[in-house]
N, C-alpha and C positions, 0 to 999 in steps of 0.2 A: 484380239478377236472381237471384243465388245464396241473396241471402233471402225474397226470393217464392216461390221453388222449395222454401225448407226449410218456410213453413208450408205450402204447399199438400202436403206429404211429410207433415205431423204432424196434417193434415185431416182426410187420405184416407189414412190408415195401411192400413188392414185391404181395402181396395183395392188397395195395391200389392203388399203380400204374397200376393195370387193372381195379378196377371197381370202379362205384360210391359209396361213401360210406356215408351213412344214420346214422347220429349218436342219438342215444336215450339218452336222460339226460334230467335231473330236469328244468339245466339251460343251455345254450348256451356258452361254454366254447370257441368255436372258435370266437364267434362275440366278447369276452370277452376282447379277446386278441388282436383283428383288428379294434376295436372302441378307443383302447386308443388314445391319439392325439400324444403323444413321447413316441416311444417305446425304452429301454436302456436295456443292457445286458438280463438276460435272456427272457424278453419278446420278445424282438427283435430277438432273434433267435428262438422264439416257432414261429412267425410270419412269418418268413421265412420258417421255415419246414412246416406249415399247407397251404402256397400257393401252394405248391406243388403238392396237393390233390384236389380233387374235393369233397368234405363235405357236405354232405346237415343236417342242424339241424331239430331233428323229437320230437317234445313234449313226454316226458313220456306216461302221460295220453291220448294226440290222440291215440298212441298205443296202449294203455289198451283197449279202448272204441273203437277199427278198429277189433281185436282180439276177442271182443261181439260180435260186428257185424258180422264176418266170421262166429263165430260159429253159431250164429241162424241163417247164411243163408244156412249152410252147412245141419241142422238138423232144417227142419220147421213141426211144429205142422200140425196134419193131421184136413183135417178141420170135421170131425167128432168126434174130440175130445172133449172130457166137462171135467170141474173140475169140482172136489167130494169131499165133508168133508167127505165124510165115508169111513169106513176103510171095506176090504171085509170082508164077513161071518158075523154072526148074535152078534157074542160077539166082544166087546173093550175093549179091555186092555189098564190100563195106569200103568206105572212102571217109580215108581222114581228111579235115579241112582243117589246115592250119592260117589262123588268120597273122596276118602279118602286122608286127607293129613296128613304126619308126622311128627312129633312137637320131637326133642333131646334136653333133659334139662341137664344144669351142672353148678355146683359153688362150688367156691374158698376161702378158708379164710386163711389170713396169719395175723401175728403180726398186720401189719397196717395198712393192707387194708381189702376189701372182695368185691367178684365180681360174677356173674350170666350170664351166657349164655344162650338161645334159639335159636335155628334155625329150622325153616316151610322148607319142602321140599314139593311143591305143586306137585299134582298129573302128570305135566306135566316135572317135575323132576326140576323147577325152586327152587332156595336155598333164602331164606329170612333169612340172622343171622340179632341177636337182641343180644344186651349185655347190662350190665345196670353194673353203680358202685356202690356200698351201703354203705351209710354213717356209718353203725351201725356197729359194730366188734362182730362176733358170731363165733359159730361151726359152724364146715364143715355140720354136719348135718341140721344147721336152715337153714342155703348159699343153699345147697340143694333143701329142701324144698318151699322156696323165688323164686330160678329159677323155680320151677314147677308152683307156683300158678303165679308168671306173665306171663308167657307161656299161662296157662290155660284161665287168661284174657285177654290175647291178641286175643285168638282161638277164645270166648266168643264176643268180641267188632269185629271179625272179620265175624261172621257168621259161622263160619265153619262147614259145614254137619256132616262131619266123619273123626277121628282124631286117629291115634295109636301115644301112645307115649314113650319115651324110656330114659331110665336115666340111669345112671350107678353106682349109689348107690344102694347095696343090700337091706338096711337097708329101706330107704324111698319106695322103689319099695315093697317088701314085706310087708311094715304096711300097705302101703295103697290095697294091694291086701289080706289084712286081714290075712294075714298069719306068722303075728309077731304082737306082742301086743306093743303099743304104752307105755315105763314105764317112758321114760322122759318128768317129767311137764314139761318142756319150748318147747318142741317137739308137746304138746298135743293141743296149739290153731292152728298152721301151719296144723297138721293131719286134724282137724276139716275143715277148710278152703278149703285147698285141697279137701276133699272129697266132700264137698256142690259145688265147681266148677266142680267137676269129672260128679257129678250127673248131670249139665244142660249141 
């Protein structure tokens, strides 16, 4: 804090030597520096450059709560005014909006490992990756399938309203879109799984 404060001082020089200046922070970075008892190399020359100035320290939050206060004094309620729970005209409408977030499944198998990825992109465009390592050594196709249904119980344990989601297996994308017929037994409890999480 105390060195953000010293270049924004060697920025705006010829600015603080005409006016007073009001500084807003969390915490008090000039008293920070002027209370110590032995000031040595760099303190001692921040302490120097900030005598220089006339600083006044201003609370964050006084400010927040000064800027409420301007505005309700600037815009005051008419006193003929009343609050209403009712909404105008004779019908109410209530409409859920569910935003929708998007779930990217993928997984890995080699010789001697195997591995699954998820990542949530929440409607506010925040990225949540998830990766998991699995003990078990399979086909690319079960690694596959494994990343979708932890994905799915993740969405599941997270609440999630509304979910598109996107894999880059043709194979797994298309069985579970019913549009390829599941013919590998060790393919066919993962299918089953997936689709009873698809359904909640």
């Amino acid at each position: 804090m105390c060195l953000a404060l010293m270049f924004a001082i060697q920025k705006l020089r010829h600015y603080m030597h005409a006016y007073t200046i009001h500084l807003v922070a969390k915490i008090d970075s000039v008293k920070y520096v002027m209370s110590k008892p032995v000031l040595t190399g760099r303190l001692a020359k921040w302490a120097l450059l900030l005598n220089q100035y006339e600083i006044i320290y201003v609370l964050a939050k006084a400010v927040m709560g000064q800027a409420l206060a301007d505005f309700l004094a600037d815009h005051p309620i008419p006193a003929d005014w009343k609050i209403s729970d009712d909404l105008p005209g004779d019908e109410e409408f209530y409409i859920d909006i569910f935003l929708t977030w998007t779930m990217f499944f993928d997984g890995s198998a080699r010789a001697d490992e195997a591995g699954a990825g998820v990542v949530f992109m929440l409607p506010q465009m925040q990225i949540l990756p998830y990766s998991v390592q699995l003990s078990e050594l399979c086909s690319n196709n079960v690694i596959e399938y494994q990343a979708l249904i932890i994905g799915l119980q993740m969405a599941i344990n997270m609440e999630i309203p509304a979910l598109e989601i996107y894999g880059d297996s043709k194979l797994i994308v298309n069985q579970l879109l019913t549009e390829y017929e599941v013919r590998k037994d060790d393919l066919v409890p993962y299918f089953r799984l997936a689709t009873q999480l698809l359904q909640r």
